[in-house]
MARLUMTOR-81150 format. One record per residue: residue number from 1; residue in one letter; x, y, z of N, C-alpha, C, O, CB in turn. Coordinates in steps of 0.1 Angstrom, whole numbers, plus 5000, padded with zeros to 4 digits. Glycine has a CB too. Layout:
# MARLUMTOR-81150
 pos code   nu   nv   nw  cau  cav  caw   cu   cv   cw   ou   ov   ow  cbu  cbv  cbw
 NUM    A    X    Y    Z    X    Y    Z    X    Y    Z    X    Y    Z    X    Y    Z
...
# end
This chain:
# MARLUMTOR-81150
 pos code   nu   nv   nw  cau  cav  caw   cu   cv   cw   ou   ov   ow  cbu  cbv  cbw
   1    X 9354 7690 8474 9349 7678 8481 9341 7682 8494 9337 7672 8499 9360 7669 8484
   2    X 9339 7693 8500 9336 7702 8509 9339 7699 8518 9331 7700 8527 9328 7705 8511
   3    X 9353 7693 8520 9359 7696 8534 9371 7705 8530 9374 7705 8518 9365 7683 8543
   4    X 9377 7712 8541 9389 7719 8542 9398 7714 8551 9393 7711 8562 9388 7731 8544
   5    X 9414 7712 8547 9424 7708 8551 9428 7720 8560 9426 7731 8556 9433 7703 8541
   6    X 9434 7716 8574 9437 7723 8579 9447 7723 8590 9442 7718 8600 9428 7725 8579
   7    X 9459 7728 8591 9472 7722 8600 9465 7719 8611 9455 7726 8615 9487 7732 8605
   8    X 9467 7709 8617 9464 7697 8627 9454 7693 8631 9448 7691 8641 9467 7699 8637
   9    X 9451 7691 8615 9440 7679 8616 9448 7665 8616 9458 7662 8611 9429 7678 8604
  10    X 9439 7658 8623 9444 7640 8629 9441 7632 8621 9429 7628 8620 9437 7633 8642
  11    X 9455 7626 8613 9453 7612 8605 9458 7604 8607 9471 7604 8607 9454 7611 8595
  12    X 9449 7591 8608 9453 7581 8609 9459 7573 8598 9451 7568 8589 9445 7577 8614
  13    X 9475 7570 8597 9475 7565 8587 9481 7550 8588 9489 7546 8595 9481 7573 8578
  14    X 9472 7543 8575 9477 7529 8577 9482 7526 8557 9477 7530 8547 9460 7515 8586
  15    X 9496 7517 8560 9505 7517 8549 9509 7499 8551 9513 7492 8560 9521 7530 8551
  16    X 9505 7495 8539 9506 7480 8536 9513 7482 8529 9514 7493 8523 9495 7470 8531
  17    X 9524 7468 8526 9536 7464 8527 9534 7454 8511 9542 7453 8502 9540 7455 8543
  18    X 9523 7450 8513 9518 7438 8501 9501 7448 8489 9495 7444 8478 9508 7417 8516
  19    X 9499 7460 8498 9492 7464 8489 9491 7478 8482 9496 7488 8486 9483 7462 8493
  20    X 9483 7477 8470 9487 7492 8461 9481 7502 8464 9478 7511 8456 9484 7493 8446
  21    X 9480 7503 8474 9468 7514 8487 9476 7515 8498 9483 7506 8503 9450 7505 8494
  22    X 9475 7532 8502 9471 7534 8517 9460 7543 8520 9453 7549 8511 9482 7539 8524
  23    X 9459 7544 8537 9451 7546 8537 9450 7555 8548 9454 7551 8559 9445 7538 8534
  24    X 9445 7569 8548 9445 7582 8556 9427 7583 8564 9418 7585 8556 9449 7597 8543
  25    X 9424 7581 8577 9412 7584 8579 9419 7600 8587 9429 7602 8593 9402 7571 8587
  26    X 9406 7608 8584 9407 7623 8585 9395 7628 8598 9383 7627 8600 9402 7629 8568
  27    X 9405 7632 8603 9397 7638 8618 9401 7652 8617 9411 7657 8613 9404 7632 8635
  28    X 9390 7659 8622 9392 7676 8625 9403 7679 8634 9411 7670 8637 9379 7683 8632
  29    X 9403 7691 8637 9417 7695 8647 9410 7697 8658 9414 7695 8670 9428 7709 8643
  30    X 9396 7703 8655 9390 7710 8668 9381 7701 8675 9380 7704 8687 9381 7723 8665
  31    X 9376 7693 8672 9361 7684 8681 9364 7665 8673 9357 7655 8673 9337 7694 8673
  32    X 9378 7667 8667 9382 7653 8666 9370 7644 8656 9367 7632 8656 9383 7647 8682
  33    X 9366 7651 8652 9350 7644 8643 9354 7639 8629 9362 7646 8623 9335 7659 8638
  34    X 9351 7627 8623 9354 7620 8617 9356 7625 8606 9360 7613 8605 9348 7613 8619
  35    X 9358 7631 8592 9360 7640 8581 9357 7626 8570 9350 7627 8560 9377 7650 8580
  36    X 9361 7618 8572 9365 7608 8556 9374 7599 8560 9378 7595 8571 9372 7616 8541
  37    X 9379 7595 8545 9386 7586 8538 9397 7589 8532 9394 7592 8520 9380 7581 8531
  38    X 9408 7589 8532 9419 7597 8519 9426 7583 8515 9436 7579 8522 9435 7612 8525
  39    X 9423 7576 8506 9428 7567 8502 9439 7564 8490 9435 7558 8480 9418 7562 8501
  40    X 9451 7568 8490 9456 7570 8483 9467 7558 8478 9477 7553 8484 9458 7580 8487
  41    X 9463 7554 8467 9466 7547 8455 9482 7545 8451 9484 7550 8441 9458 7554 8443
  42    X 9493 7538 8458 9505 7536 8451 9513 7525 8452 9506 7515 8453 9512 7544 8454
  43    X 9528 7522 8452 9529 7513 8452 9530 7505 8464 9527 7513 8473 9536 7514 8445
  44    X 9532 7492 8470 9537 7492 8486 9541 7495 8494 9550 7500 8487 9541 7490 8491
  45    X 9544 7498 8505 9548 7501 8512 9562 7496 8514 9562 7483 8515 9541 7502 8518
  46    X 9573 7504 8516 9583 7499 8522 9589 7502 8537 9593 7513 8539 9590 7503 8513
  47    X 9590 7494 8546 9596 7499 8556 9614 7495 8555 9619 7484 8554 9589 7493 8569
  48    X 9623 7508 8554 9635 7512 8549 9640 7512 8562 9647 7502 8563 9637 7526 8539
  49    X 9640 7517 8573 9643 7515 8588 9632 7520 8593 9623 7525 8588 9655 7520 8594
  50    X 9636 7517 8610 9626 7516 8625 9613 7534 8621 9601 7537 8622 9643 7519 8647
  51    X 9623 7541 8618 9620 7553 8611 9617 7559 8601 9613 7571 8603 9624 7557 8612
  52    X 9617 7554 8588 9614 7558 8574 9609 7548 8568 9615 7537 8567 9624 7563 8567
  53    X 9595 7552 8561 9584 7544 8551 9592 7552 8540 9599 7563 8542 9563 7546 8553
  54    X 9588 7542 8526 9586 7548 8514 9578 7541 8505 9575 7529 8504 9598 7551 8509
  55    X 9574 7551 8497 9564 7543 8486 9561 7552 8475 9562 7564 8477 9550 7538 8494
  56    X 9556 7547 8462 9558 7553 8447 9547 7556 8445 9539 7548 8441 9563 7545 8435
  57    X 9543 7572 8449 9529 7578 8444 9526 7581 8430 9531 7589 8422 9525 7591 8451
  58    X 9516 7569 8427 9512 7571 8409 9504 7586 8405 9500 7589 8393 9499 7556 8402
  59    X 9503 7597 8421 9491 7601 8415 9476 7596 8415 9469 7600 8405 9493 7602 8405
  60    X 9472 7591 8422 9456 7589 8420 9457 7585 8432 9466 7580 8439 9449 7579 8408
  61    X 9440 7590 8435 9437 7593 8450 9422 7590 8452 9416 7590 8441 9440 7609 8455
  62    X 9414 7587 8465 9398 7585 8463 9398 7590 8479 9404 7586 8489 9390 7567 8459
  63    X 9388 7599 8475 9382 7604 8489 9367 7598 8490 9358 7595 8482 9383 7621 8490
  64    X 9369 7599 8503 9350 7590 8508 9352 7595 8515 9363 7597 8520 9342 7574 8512
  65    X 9336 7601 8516 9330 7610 8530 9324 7596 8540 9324 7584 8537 9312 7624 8526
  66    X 9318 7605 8553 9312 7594 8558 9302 7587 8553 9301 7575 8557 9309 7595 8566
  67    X 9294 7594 8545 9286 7589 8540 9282 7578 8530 9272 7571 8528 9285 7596 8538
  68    X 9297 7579 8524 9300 7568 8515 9304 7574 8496 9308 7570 8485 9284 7557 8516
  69    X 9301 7586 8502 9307 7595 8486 9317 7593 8483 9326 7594 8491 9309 7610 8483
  70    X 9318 7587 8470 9335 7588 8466 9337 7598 8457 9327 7601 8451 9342 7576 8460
  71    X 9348 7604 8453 9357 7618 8446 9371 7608 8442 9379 7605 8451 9361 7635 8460
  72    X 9373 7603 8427 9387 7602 8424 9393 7611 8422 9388 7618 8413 9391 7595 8417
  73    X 9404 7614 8427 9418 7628 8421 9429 7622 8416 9436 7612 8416 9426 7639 8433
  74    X 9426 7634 8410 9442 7638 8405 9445 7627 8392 9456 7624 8387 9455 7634 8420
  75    X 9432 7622 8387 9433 7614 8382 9439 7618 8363 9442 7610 8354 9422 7607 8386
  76    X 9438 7634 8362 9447 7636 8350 9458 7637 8353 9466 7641 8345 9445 7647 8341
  77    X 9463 7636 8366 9483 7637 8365 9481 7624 8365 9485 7622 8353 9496 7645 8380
  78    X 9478 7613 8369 9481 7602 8366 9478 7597 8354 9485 7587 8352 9476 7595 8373
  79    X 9471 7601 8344 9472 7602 8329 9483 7607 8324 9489 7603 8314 9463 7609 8324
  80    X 9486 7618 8330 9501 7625 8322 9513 7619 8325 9523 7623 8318 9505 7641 8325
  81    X 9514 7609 8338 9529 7607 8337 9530 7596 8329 9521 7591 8324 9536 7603 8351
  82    X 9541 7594 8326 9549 7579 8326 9552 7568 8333 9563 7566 8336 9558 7579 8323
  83    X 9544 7562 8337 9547 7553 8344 9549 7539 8333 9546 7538 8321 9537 7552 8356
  84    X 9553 7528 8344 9552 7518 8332 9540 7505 8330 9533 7502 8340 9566 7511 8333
  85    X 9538 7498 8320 9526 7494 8323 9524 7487 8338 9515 7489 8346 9522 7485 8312
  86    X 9532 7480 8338 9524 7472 8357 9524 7472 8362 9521 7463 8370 9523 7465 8364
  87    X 9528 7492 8365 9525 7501 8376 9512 7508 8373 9504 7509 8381 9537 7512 8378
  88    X 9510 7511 8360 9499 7516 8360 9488 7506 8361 9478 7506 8368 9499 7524 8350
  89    X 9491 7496 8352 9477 7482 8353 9477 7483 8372 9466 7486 8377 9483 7458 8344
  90    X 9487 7481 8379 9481 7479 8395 9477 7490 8398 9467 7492 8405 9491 7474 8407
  91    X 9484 7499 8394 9473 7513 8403 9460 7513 8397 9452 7518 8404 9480 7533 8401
  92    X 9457 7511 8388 9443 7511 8382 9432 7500 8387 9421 7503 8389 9445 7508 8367
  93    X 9438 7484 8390 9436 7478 8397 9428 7476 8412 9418 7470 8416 9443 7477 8395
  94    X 9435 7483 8416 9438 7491 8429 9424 7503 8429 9413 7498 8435 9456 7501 8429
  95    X 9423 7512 8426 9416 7522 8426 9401 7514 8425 9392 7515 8433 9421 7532 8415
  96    X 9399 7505 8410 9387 7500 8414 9384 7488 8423 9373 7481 8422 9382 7498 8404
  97    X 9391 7488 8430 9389 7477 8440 9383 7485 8451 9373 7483 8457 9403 7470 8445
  98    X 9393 7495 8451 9389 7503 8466 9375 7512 8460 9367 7515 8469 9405 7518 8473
  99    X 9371 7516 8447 9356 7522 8444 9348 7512 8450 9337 7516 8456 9351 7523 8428
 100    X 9352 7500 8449 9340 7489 8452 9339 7483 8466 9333 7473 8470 9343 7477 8443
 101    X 9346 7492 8470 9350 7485 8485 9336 7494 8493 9328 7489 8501 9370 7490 8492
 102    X 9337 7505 8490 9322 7516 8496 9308 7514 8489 9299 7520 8493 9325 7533 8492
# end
């Protein structure tokens, strides 16, 4: 995707409660410059206490540059698991919502 991950780079992450998305914006470590999008595709968000989120990663992921490129992943493990259908119909859901969102 031609960026590289790299310990302490800065993400911002925002996690909805009502939707099948979150969502990671990606800052460098060194000059804080904007990298993308890591939008990753699962079930809600749960807040469990003051201190612990949780939420059911189907596997599928969309990265956007600034530019507006999108890259889905990982999208053959999300073919190989098992999930059940109206986890998979919403993560599928979901994914092309957020294609259409850029």
């Amino acid at each position: 995707m031609g960026m590289v991950l790299r310990q302490g780079h800065h993400f911002v992450e925002i996690y909805h409660p009502d939707r099948w998305y979150n969502i990671f914006g990606v800052h460098d470590r060194e000059d804080v410059m904007f990298k993308g999008w890591y939008w990753e595709v699962g079930c809600p968000a749960v807040l469990e206490a003051v201190d612990r989120l949780s939420f059911v990663d189907p596997e599928l992921d969309l990265w956007v540059t600034p530019d507006g490129s999108r890259t889905v992943l990982d999208e053959d493990e999300f073919v190989g698991l098992s999930r059940d259908g109206e986890t998979r119909r919403q993560a599928e859901a979901a994914r092309e919502g957020l294609e259409s969102f850029f």
